[in-house]
C-alpha positions as CSV (number, residue, x, y, z in Angstrom):
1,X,55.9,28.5,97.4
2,X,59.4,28.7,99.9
3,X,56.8,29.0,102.8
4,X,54.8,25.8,101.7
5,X,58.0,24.1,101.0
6,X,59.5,24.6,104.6
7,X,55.9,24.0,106.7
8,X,56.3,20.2,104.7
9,X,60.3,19.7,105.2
10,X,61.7,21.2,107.9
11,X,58.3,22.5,110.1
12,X,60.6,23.2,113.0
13,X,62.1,26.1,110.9
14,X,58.5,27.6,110.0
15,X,58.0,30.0,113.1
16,X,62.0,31.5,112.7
17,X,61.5,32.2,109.0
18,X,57.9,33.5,109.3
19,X,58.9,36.1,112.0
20,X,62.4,37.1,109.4
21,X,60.2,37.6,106.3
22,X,56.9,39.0,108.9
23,X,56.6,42.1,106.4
24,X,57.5,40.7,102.5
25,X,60.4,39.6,101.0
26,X,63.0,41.4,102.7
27,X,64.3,40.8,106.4
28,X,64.8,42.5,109.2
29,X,67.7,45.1,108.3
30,X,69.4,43.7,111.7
31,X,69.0,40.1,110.1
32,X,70.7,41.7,106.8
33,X,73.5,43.0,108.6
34,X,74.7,40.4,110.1
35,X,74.5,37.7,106.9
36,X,76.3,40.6,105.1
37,X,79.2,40.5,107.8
38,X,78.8,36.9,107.7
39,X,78.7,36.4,104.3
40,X,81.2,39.1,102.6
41,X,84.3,37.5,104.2
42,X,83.6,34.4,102.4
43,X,82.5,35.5,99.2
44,X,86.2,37.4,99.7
45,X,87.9,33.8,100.3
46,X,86.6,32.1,98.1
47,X,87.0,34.6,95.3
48,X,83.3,35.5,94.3
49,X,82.0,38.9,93.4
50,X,81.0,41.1,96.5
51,X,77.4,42.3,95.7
52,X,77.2,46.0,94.5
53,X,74.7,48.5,93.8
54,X,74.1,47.3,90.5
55,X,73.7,43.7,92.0
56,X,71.5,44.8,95.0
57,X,69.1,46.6,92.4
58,X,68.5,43.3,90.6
59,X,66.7,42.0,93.2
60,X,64.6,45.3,94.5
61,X,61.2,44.6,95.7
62,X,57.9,46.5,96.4
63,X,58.9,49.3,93.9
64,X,62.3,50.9,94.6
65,X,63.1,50.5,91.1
66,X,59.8,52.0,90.1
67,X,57.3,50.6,87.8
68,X,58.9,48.9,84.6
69,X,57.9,51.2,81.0
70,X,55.4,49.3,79.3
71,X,56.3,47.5,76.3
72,X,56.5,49.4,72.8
73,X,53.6,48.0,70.4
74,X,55.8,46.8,67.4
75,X,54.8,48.6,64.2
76,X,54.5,46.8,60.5
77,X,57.1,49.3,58.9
């Protein structure tokens, strides 16, 4: 949807983004770093919460949390 999104509003922005999300959802871990080193400082500044593990694992993809437990079947009694 992001990806159909940017090809009609900002086309000029299709090839960078398409080459920083090449292989899913995540970017390059050279692209991470430096939006981390970017992005902590301010987050520190302007007094919001620095991501943590707990955070991070919120937004796991592709499996690193593992597969969800399938829902109990509710029982009458």
């Amino acid at each position: 949807m992001f990806f159909d999104w940017l090809r009609i509003h900002h086309p000029e922005l299709l090839a960078t983004y398409t080459t920083l999300y090449a292989k899913g959802s995540e970017v390059l871990p050279d692209y991470r770093k430096d939006m981390r080193a970017r992005l902590f400082p301010l987050l520190t500044r302007y007094g919001l919460p620095l991501p943590d593990q707990a955070t991070e694992d919120k937004f796991a993809l592709r499996g690193r949390r593992g597969r969800p437990e399938p829902p109990r079947q509710a029982t009458l009694f």
